[in-house]
N, C-alpha and C positions, 0 to 999 in steps of 0.2 A: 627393569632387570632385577632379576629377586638374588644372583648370586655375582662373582666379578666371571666365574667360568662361562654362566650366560650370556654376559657383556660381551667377553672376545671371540664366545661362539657366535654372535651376531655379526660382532665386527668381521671376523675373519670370511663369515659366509659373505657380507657387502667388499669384501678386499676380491674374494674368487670371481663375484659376480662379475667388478668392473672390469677384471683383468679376460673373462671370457668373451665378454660383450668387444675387450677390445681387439682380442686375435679374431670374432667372428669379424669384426668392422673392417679388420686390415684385409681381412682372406675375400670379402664381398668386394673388395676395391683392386685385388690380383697383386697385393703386397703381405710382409710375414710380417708379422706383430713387430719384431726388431726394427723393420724399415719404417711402419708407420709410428715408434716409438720413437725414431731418430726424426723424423719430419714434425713431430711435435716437440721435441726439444728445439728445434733450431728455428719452429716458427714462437717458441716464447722466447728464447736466448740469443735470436741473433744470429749472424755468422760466428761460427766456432773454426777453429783452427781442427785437423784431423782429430790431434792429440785428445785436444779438449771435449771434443764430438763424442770420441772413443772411451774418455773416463766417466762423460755424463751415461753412455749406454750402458756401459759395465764390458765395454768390445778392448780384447787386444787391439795392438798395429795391423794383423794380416787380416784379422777379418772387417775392422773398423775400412782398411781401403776399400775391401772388395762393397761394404756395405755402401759407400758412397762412389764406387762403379757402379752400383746397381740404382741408386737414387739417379743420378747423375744421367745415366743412359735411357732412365726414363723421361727427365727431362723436371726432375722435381727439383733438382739443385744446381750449382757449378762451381765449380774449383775457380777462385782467383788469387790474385796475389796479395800479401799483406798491404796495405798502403805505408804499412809503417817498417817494413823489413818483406822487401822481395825477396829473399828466400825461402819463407814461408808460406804456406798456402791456406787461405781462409776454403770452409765452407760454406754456401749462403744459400739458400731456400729461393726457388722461381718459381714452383708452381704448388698448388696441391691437388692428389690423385682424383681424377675425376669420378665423380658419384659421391665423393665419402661425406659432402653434407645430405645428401638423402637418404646414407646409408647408417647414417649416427640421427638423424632426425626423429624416429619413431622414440627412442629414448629420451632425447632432449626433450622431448613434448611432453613425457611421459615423469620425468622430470620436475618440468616447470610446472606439472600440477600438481607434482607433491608439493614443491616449496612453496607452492599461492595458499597450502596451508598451514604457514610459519609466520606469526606477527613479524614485522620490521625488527625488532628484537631479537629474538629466535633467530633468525637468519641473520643478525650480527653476531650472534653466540655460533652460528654454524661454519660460517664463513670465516669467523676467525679461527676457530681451528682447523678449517681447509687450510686454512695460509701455515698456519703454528706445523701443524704434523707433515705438513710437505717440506718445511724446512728438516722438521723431527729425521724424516724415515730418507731423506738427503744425505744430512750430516749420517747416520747409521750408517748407508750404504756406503761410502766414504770411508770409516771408520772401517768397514768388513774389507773393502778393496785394501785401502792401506794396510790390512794385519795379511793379507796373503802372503805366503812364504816365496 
């Protein structure tokens, strides 16, 4: 990178890429980018409570239910109860939408042959800032939610 404006014009063009590749991936699977954003949240996080579900997507309360009616009646998720307080209700992940590892496959693959050219090294230096900047643009997003008026 010969300037930092070329830096973030690269980065920002890899930030549109991944985010196009992934409403193409949702829309190939007969899901909206939001629903398959919420099915990979809850298959790294676990059961989430609505609430919680709703602050990781960036979803109000009315559209965060209808979001998890619509998981839900497909048969990707189900509402149970807290074990530690039944009046609440956890979220929990049952399935995932069928096709979408065939349908994320040709990049995966596509992928794995870029990084089979990265020493062991290299791919610690990359992988630790997958981990670092996901916490980064986390807490950021957080940060913007919480300043809403």
């Amino acid at each position: 990178m010969s300037t930092p404006a070329d830096a973030s014009r690269v980065y920002r063009r890899y930030l549109s890429a991944v985010l196009l590749h992934g409403h193409a991936g949702a829309k190939a699977c007969g899901l909206s980018a939001t629903d398959l954003y919420a099915l990979n949240t809850l298959e790294l996080a676990g059961p989430l409570t609505p609430g919680a579900l709703g602050a990781r997507t960036g979803l109000t309360t009315g559209p965060t239910t209808r979001l998890i009616d619509r998981l839900e009646q497909a048969g990707y998720v189900r509402r149970t109860a807290d074990p530690e307080d039944r009046r609440k209700v956890i979220v929990e992940p049952v399935g995932r939408p069928a096709g979408l590892d065939e349908v994320v496959a040709p990049a995966r693959e596509e992928i794995a042959e870029i990084l089979r050219d990265y020493s062991p090294d290299q791919l610690k230096v990359l992988f630790d800032y997958f981990n670092r900047a996901a916490d980064a643009y986390q807490r950021a997003a957080e940060q913007l939610r919480d300043a809403r008026p």
